[in-house]
C-alpha positions as CSV (number, residue, x, y, z in Angstrom):
1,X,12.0,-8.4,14.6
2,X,12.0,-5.9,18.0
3,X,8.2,-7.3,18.7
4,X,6.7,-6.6,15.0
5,X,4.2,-9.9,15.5
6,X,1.3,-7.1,15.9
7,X,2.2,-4.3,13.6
8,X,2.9,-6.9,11.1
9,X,0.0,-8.8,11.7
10,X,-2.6,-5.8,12.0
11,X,-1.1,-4.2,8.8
12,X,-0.6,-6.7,6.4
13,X,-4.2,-7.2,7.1
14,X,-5.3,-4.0,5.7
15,X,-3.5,-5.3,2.4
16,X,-5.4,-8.1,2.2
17,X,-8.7,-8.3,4.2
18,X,-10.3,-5.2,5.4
19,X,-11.9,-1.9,4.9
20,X,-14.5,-0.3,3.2
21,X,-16.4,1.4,-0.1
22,X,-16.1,5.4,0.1
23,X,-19.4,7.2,-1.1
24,X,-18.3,10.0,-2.9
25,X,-15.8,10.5,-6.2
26,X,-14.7,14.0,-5.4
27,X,-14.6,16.9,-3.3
28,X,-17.6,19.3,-1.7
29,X,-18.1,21.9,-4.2
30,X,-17.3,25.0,-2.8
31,X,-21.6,25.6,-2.8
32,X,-21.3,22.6,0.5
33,X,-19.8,25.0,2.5
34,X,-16.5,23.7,2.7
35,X,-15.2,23.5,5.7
36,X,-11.8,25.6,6.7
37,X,-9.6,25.0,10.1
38,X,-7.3,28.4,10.4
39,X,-4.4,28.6,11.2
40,X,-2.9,29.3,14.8
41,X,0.0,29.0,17.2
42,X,-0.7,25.7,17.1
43,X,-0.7,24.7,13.8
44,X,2.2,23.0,11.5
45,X,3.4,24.6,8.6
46,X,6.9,25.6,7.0
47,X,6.7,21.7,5.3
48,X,7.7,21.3,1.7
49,X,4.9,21.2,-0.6
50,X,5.1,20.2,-4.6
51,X,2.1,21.0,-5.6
52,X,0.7,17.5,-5.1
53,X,-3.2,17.8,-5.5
54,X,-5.9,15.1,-4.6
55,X,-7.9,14.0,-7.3
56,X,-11.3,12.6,-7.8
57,X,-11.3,9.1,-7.7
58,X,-13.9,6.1,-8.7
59,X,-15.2,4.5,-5.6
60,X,-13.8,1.1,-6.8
61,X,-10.2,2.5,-6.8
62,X,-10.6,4.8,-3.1
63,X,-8.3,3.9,-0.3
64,X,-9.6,0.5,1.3
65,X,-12.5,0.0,-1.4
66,X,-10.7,-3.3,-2.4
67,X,-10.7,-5.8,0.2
68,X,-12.5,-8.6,1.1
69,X,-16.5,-8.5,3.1
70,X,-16.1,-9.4,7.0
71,X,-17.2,-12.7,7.6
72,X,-20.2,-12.4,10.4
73,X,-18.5,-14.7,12.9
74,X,-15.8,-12.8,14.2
75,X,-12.7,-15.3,15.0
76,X,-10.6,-12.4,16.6
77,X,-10.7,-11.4,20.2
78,X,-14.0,-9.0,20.8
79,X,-16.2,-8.2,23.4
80,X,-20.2,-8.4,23.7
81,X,-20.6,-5.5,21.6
82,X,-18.8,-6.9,19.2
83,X,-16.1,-4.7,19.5
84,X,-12.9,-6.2,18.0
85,X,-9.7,-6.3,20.7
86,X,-6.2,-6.6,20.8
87,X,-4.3,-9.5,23.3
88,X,-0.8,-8.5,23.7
89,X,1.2,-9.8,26.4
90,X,-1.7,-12.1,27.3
91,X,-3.7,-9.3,28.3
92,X,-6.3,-7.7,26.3
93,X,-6.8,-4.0,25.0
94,X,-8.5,-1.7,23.1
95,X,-6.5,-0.8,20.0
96,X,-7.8,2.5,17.6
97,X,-6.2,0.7,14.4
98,X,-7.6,-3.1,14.9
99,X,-11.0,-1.1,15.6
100,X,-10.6,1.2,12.6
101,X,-9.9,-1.4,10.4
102,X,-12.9,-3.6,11.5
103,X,-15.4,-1.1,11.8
104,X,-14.3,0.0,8.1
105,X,-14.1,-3.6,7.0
106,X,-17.9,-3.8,8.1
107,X,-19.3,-0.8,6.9
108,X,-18.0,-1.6,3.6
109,X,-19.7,-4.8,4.5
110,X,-23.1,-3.5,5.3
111,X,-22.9,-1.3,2.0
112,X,-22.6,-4.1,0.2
113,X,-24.7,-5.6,1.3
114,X,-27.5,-3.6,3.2
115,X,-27.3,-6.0,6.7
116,X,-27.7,-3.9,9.2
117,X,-25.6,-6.3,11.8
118,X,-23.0,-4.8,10.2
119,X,-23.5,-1.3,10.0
120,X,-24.2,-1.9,13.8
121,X,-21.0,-3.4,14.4
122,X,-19.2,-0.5,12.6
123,X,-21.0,2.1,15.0
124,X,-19.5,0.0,17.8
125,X,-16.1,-0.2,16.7
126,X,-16.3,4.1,16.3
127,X,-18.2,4.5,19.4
128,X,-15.9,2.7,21.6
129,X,-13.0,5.1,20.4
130,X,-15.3,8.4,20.9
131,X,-16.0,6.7,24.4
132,X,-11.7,6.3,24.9
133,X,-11.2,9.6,23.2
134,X,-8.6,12.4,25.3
135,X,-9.3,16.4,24.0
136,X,-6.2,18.2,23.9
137,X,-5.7,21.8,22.0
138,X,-9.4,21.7,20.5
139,X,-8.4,18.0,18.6
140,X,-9.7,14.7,19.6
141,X,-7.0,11.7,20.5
142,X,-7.4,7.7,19.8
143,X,-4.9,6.6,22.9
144,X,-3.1,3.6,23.1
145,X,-3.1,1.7,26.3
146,X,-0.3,-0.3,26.8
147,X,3.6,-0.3,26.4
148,X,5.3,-0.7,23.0
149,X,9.2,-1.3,22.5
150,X,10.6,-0.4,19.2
151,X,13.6,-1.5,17.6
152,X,17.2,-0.8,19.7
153,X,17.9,1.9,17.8
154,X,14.5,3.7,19.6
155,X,12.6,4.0,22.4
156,X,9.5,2.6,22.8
157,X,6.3,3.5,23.5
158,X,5.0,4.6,27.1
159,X,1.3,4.6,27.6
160,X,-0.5,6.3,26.6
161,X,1.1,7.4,23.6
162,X,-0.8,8.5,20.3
163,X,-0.1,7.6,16.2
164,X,-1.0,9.1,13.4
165,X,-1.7,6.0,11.5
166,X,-4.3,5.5,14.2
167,X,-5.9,9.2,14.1
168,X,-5.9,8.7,10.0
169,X,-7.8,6.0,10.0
170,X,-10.3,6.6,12.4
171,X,-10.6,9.8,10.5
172,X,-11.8,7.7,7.6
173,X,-14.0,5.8,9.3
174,X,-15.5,9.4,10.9
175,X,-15.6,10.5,7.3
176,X,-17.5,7.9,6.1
177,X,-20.1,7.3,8.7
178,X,-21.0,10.6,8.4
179,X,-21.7,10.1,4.6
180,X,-23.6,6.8,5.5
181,X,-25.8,7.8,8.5
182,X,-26.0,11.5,8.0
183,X,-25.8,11.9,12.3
184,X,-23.9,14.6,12.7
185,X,-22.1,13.2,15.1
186,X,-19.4,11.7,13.1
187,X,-18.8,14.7,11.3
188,X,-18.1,16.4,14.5
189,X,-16.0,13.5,15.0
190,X,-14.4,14.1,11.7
191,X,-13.4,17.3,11.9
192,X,-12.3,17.0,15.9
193,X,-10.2,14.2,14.5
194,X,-8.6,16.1,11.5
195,X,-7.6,18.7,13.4
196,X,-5.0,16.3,15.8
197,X,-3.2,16.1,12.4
198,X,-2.8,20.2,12.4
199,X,-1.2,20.8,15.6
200,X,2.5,20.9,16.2
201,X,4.3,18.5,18.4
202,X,4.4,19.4,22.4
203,X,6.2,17.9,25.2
204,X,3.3,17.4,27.3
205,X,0.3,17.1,25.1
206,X,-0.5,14.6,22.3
207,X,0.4,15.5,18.6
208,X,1.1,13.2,15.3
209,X,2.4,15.2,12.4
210,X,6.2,17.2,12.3
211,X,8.6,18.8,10.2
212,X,11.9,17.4,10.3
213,X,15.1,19.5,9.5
214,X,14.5,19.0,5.5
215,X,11.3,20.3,6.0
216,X,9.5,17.3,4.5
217,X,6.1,16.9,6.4
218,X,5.5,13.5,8.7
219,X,2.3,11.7,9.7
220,X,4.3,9.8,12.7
221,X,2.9,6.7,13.8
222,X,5.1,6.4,16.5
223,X,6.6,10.1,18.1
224,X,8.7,11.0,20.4
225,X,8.1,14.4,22.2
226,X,11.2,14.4,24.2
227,X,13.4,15.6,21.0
228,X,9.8,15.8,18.5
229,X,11.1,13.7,16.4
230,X,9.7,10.2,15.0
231,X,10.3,6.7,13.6
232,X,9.0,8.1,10.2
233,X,7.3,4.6,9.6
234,X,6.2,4.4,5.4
235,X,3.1,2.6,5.9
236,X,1.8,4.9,9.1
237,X,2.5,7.7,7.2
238,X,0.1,6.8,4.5
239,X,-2.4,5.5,6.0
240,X,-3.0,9.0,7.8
241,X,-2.5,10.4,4.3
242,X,-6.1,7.8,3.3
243,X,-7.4,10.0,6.2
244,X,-6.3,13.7,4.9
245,X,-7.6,12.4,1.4
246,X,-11.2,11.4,2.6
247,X,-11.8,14.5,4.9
248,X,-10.8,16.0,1.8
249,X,-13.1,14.4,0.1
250,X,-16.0,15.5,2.6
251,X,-15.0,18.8,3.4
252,X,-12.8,20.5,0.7
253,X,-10.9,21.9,3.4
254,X,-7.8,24.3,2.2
255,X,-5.7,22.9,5.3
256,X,-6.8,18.9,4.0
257,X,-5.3,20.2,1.0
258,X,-2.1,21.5,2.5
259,X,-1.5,18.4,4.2
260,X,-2.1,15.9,1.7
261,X,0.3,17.9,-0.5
262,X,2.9,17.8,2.4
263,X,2.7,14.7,3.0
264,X,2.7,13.2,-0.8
265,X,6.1,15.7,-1.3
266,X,7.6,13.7,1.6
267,X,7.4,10.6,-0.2
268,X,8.1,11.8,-3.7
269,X,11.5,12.8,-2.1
270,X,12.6,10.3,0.8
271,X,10.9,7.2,-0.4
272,X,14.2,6.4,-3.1
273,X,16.7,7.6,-0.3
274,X,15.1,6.3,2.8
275,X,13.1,3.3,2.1
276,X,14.2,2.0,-1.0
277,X,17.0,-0.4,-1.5
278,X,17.6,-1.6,-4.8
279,X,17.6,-5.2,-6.0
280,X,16.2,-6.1,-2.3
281,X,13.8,-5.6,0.4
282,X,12.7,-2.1,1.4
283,X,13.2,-0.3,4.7
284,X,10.2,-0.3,7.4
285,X,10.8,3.3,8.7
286,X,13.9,5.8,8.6
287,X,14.3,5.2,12.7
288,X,13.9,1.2,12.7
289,X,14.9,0.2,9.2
290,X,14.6,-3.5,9.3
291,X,13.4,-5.3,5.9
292,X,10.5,-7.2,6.3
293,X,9.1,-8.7,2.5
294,X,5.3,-8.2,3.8
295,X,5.8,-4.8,4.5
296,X,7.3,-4.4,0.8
297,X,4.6,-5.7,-0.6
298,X,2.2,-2.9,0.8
299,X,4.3,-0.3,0.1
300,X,4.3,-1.4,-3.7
301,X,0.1,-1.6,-3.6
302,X,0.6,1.9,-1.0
303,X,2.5,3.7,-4.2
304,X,-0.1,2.7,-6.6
305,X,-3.2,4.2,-4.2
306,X,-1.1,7.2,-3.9
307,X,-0.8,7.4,-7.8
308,X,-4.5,7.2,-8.1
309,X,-5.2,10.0,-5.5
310,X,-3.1,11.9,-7.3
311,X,-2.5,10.8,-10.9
312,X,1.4,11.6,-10.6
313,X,2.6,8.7,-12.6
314,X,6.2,9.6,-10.2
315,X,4.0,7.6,-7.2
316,X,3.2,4.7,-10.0
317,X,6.8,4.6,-11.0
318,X,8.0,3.8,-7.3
319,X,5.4,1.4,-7.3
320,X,7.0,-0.2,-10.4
321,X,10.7,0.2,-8.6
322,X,9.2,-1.4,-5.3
323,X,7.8,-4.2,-7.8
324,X,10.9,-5.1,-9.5
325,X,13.5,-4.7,-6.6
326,X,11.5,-7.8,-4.4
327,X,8.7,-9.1,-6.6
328,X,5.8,-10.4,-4.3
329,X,7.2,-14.2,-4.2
330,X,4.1,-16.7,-4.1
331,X,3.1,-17.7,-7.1
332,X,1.2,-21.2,-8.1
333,X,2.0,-21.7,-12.1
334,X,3.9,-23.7,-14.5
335,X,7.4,-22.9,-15.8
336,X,8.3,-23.9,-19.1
337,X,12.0,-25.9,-20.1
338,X,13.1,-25.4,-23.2
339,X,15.5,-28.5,-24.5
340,X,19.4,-28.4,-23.4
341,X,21.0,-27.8,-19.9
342,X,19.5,-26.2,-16.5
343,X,21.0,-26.1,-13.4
344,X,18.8,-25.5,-10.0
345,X,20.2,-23.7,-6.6
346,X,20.0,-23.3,-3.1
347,X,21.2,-20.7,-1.5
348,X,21.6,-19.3,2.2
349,X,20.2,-16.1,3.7
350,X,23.6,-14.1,2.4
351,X,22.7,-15.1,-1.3
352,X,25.9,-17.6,-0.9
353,X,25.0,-20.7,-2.7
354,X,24.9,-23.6,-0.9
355,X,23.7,-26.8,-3.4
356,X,23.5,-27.0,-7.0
357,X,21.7,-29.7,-9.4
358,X,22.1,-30.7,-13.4
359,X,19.0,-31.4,-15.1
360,X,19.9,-31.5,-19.2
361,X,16.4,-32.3,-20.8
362,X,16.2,-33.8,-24.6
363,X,13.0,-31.6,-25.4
364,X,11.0,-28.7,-24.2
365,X,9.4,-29.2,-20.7
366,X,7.6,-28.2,-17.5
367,X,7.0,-28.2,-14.2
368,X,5.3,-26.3,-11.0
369,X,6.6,-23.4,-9.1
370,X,5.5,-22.3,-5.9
371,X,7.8,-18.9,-5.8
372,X,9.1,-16.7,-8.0
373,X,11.4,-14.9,-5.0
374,X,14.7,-12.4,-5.6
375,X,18.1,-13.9,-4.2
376,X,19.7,-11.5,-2.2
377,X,22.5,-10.4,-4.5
378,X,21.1,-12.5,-7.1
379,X,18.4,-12.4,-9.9
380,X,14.9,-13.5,-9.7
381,X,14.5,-17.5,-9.2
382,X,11.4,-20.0,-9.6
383,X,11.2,-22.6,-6.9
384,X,10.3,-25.9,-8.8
385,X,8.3,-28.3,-6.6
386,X,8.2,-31.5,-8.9
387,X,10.1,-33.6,-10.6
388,X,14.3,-33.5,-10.7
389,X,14.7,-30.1,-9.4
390,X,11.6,-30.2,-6.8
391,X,12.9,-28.0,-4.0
392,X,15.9,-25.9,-6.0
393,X,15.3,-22.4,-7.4
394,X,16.0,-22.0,-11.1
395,X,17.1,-18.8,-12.4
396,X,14.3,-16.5,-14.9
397,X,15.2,-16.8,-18.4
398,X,13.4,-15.9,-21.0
399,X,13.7,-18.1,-23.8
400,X,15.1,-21.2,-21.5
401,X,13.3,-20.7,-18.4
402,X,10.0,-19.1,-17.9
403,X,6.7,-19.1,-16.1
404,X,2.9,-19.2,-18.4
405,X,0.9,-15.8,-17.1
406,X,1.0,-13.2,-15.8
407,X,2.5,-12.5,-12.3
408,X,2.8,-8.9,-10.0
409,X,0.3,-7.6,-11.8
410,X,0.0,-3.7,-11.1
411,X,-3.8,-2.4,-12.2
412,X,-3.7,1.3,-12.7
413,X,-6.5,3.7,-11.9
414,X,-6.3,6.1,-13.8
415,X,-4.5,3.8,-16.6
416,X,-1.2,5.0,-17.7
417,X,0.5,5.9,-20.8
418,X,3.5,4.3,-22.5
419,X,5.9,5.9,-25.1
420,X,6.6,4.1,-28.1
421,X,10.1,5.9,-29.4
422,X,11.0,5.6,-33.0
423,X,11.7,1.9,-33.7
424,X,10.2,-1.6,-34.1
425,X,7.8,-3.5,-31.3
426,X,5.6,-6.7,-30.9
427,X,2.2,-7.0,-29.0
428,X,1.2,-10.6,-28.0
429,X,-2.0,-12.2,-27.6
430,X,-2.3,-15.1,-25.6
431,X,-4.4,-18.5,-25.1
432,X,-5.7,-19.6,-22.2
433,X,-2.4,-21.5,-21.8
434,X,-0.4,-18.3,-22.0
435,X,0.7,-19.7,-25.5
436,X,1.1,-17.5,-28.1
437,X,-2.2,-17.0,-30.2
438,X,-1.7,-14.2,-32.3
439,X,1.5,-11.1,-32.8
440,X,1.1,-7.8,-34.5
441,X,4.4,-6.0,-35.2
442,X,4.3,-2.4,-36.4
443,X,7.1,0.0,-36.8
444,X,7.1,3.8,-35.8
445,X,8.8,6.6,-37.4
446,X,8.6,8.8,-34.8
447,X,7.3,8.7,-31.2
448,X,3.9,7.8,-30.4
449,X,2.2,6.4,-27.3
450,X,-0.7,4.4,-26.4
451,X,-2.8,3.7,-23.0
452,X,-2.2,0.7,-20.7
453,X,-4.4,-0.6,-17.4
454,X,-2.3,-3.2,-16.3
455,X,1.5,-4.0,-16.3
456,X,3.2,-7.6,-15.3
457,X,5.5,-10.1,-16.1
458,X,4.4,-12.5,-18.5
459,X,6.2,-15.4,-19.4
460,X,9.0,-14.0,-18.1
461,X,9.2,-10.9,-19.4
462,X,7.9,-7.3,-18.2
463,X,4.9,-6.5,-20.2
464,X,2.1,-3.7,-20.8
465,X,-1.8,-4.4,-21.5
466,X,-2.3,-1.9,-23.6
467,X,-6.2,-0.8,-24.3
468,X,-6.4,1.5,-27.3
469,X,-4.5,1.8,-30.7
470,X,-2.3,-0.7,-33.1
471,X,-1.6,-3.0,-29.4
472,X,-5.4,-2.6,-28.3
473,X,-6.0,-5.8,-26.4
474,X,-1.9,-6.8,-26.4
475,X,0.7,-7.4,-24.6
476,X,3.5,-5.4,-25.3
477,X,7.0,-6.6,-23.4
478,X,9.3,-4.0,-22.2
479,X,12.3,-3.1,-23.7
480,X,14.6,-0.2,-25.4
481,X,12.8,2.6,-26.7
482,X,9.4,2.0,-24.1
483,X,8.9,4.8,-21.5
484,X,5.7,4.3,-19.1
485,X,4.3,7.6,-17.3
């Protein structure tokens, strides 16, 4: 895994237990004196641009806004400050993401609940990297201290050496102590911060955003001056875009604007070519394109964000792709038998199968699953852990084989809306069992559409919650003649 245990370990984290509540649900109004960086020398431009626009959000559905409190008791490595550190080749550094992360995990904690311990701790975790910070070409830099290697395919890192994911998020954490404190010191920060995303790459000075030869704009978490290029990693890249978004947010600024729309373009066009692999696992970056299945899973909840900062259902449809190519396997439900034959595998890392098992049941039955997990080159499989075929995966079925509830739920802020063509659909509602309690059919003459929050497979089958209309309050499964936007 060319040395991944950090990255992996630091970024998944975001996914699951960090960061913070953002204050405001749209833009300054141009009376707040939005801010505008012009253009120099120095600045990138020439990227592609869509038209991508951010949009007002609800605070519950902003970048980071949905993540656990820190605990008070820190159990990572810190200092007496309480500054959160990083131990890498048993020495210990000062990362900027680990302390992004934690002092945004513990402002949203203090927000929540007005204790100042952690407001305090937050302060430390920005003021350490204003204390680190290197000034180059009227921009402020977030260095990293230590060696990195990549994958064989790049070079690695030479300290000190400068990300974008890094500069993005301590840009939200600027952002947002600004809005919290009202010190004007972290809006300097802010906006000294911002502007390391503007400038062009240089052989001897830091930089973080490029242009490659499609002309598609990149936030690089890891560039390489030598030959300005970059690893083009998914995830960095959009975690600086969180950052564009919320100095957006604070500012207005025209050149926020450009960016964001830059950088959204880039992954409307090379996420399906460059990181997507159907039916399997997607790609880490474009340099180092290893498949790792927790890194998958963010950039499934990563194209959902990005459809809610900017309602393009395209970004919620690559979300649904990401979904469906390597469902998120851990699941803990019940997976119903109906009567007759069914055979459970186990298969190798190639998808070659390796033991079979013959379980031919009199009646309908059940029994627990731990994982519902894709095979490479395969379908999607349960792994049963009791009775006959404890330890074998049994292929989805619907009808024969499938498991009560819902599972990969996707929640979609703003909701969506789904296409009924002419033709002849079903909405379920279900007891607390996931049985069938009550069906509505209706058939439509010509096309009509109705609104939906969440989407998931339920008992087996790819279904949408719909909210309003002849479905309100139903599950409607998937199937010909259904188009979500």
């Amino acid at each position: 895994m060319f040395a991944m245990s950090k990255t992996t370990a630091v970024k998944t984290s975001l996914l699951t237990a960090t960061l913070l509540i953002g204050l405001l649900t749209g833009p300054a109004t141009a009376n707040a004196a939005a801010t505008t960086h012009a253009e120099s020398a120095d600045t990138v431009t020439g990227f592609a641009r869509d038209g991508f626009r951010p949009q007002s959000a609800p605070e519950t559905a902003l970048p980071y806004n949905d993540a656990a409190l820190a605990p008070r008791v820190d159990s990572f490595p810190h200092d007496a400050q309480g500054v959160r550190l990083f131990r890498y080749n048993g020495v210990t550094y000062d990362h900027p993401v680990v302390q992004a992360q934690w002092g945004l995990s513990n402002l949203r904690t203090y927000l929540a609940t007005q204790d100042s311990f952690f407001l305090d701790r937050a302060l430390a975790q920005a003021q350490r990297n204003l204390d680190r910070k290197v000034e180059s070409r009227g921009a402020w830099w977030y260095p990293y201290g230590f060696d990195y290697p990549r994958c064989a395919q790049r070079t690695g890192m030479v300290a000190p050496w400068y990300s974008a994911m890094a500069q993005g998020q301590l840009l939200s954490l600027f952002v947002r102590l600004s809005q919290v404190t009202g010190d004007p010191k972290w809006r300097t920060a802010a906006d000294r911060t911002f502007a390391s995303l503007l400038v062009t790459p240089a052989a001897n000075a830091p930089w973080a955003s490029w242009v490659d030869a499609d002309g598609h704009l990149w936030l690089e978490e890891y560039p390489v001056s030598a030959a300005v290029t970059g690893e083009r990693v998914l995830n960095g890249h959009i975690f600086a875009i969180y950052g564009v978004y919320d100095y957006w947010r604070l500012t207005a600024d025209a050149q926020a604007l450009a960016l964001f729309d830059g950088a959204t373009t880039t992954l409307h066009h090379r996420v399906p070519v460059d990181f997507r692999v159907p039916d399997w696992i997607s790609r880490y970056s474009v340099g180092c394109p290893g498949a790792y299945a927790n890194y998958h899973a963010l950039h499934a909840q990563q194209m959902l964000k990005i459809y809610t900062l900017t309602r393009a259902p395209v970004f919620a449809g690559l979300a649904d792709l990401f979904r469906s190519d390597y469902p998120a396997p851990a699941v803990s439900g019940l997976v119903s038998f109906s009567g007759g034959t069914h055979i459970g595998y186990t298969f190798d890392a190639t998808g070659t199968m390796v033991q079979r098992r013959t379980l031919t049941l009199s009646r309908d039955s059940a029994a627990n699953a731990d994982q519902r997990v894709r095979v490479y080159g395969r379908g999607v499989y349960y792994r049963i852990t009791d009775g006959t075929l404890a330890g074998f995966l049994v292929p989805e079925s619907p009808g024969e084989r499938v498991l009560r509830g819902p599972v990969v739920a996707h929640t979609h802020t703003p909701q969506r809306l789904l296409t009924f063509n002419a033709g002849t659909y079903t909405g379920y509602r279900y007891d607390s069992s996931w049985t069938v309690a009550t069906s509505a059919t209706f058939t439509f003459s010509r096309p009509s559409a109705a609104p939906f929050t969440i989407s998931a497979w339920v008992n087996g089958r790819l279904s949408y919650l719909i909210t309003a209309g002849a479905y309100s309050g139903m599950w409607v499964p998937a199937g010909p003649g259904l188009v979500p936007a």
